[in-house]
C-alpha positions as CSV (number, residue, x, y, z in Angstrom):
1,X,38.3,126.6,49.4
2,X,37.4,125.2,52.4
3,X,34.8,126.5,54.9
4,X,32.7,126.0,58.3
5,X,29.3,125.1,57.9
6,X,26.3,126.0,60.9
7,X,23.5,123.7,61.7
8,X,20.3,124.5,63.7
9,X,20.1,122.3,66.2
10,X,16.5,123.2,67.3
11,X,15.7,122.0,64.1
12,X,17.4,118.5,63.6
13,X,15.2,115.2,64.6
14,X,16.4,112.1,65.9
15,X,16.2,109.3,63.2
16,X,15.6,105.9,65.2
17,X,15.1,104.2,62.4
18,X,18.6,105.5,60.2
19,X,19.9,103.1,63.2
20,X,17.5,100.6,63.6
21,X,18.9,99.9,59.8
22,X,21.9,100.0,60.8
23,X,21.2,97.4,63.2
24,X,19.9,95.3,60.8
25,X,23.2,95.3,59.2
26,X,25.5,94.2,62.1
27,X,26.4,97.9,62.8
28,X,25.7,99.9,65.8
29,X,26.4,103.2,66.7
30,X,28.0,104.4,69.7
31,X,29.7,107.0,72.3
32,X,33.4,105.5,72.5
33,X,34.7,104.4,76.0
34,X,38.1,105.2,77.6
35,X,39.3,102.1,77.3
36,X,38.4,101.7,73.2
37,X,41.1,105.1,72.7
38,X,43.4,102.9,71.6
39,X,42.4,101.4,68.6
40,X,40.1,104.1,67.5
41,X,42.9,106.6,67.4
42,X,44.5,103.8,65.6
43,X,42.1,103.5,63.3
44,X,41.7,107.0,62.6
45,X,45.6,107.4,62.1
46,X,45.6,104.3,59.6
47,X,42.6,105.7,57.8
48,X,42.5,109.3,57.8
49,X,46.0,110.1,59.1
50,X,47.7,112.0,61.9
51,X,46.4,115.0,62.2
52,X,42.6,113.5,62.6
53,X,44.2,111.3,65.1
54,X,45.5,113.8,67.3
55,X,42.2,115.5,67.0
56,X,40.5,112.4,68.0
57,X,42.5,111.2,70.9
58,X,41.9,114.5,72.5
59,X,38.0,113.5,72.6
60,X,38.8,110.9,75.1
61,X,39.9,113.3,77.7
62,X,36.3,114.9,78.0
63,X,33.5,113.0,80.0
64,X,31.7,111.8,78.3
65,X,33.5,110.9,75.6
66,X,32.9,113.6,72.9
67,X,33.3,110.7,69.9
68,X,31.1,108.5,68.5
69,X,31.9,105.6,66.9
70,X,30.5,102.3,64.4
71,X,31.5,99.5,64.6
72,X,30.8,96.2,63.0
73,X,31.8,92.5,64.2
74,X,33.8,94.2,67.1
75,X,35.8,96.3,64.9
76,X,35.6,100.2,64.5
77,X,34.3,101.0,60.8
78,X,33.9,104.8,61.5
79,X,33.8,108.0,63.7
80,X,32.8,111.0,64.5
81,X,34.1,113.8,67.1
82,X,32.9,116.8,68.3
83,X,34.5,119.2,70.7
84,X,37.7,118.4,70.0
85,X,39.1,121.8,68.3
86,X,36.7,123.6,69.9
87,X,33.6,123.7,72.2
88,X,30.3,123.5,70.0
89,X,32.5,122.4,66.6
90,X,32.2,119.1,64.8
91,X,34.5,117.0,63.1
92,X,36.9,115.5,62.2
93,X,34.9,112.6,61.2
94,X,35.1,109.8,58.5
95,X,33.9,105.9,57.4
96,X,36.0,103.3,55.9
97,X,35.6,103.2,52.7
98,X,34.0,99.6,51.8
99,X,31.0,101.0,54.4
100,X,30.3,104.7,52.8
101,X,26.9,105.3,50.9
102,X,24.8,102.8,53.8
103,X,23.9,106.1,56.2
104,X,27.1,105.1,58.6
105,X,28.4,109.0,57.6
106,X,24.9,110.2,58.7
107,X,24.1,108.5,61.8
108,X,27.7,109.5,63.1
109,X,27.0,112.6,62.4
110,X,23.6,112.8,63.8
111,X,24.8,111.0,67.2
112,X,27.3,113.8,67.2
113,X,24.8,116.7,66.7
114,X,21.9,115.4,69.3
115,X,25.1,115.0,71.8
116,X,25.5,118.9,71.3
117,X,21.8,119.5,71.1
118,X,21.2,117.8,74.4
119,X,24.0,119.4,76.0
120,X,22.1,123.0,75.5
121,X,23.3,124.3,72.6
122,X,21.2,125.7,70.0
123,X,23.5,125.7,67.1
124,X,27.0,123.8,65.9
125,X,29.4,124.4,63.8
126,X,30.9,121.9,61.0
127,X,34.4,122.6,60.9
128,X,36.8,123.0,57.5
129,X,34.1,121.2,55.2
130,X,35.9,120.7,51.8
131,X,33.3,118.4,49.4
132,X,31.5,117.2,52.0
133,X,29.1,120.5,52.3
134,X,26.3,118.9,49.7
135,X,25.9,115.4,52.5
136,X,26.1,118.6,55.2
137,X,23.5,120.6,54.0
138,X,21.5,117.2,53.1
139,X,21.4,115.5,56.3
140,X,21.4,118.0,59.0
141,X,20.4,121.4,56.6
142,X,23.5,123.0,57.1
143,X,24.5,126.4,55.8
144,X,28.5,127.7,54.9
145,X,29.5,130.4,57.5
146,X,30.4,132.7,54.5
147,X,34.4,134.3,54.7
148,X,34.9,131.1,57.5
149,X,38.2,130.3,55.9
150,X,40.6,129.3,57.8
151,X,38.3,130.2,61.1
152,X,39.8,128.6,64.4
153,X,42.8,127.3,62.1
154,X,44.1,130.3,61.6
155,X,47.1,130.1,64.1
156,X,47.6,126.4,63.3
157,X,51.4,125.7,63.8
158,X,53.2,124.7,60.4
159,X,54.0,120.9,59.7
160,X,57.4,120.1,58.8
């Protein structure tokens, strides 16, 4: 069952050189612009589908931006939003596939998290975390928010 996770923010470093490898790989992490909505949302709707695209496209009304992105040769190769169901709550976030296991996930992540941390808040939440709570827990020494289940999606509207 699915379940929000917490994160001490006060506790997580910055890890220049997760991106300097990165780097050295042709990709580079960044906040999204305005003008790249477009074909981010796009490429979350091809990838990950529409309800992480709607999620998404609402991160580009917030200034700054409240997503980061990867991107390699000019293309977008992964993201990562926070505020976007809620103030202080990450997600949704994902990586195309061919690029997982190379710290794409993690860096995303952690631009996400410092973005919060900077902003003055002490803690953030990881929203809905299915099998993803070991990498969570892992990278950024997340805990599960115990009976969290289905939190702020509780009054979701049904699909049809």
């Amino acid at each position: 069952m699915p379940h929000d996770m917490l994160v001490k923010l006060y506790e997580l470093e910055e890890k220049p050189e997760l991106f300097r490898k990165l780097e050295g790989k042709g990709i580079s992490v960044r906040r999204a612009m305005p003008a790249d909505k477009g074909r981010v949302v796009q490429f979350v709707q091809n990838n990950f589908g529409d309800g992480w695209a709607h999620e998404c496209s609402y991160t580009f009304t917030a200034h700054p931006v409240s997503c980061f992105i990867a991107v390699r040769e000019k293309k977008v190769i992964g993201f990562a939003c926070y505020d976007a169901v809620a103030k202080d709550v990450f997600g949704p976030t994902g990586v195309y596939e061919k690029y997982r296991r190379m710290g794409v996930g993690e860096a995303l992540l952690r631009s996400c998290l410092l973005a919060l941390k900077s902003a003055g808040y002490a803690y953030a939440v990881i929203g809905w975390v299915e099998d993803a709570a070991a990498f969570y827990e892992k990278t950024a020494g997340a805990s599960v928010i115990e009976n969290s289940f289905p939190g702020i999606y509780r009054n979701m509207i049904a699909a049809d």
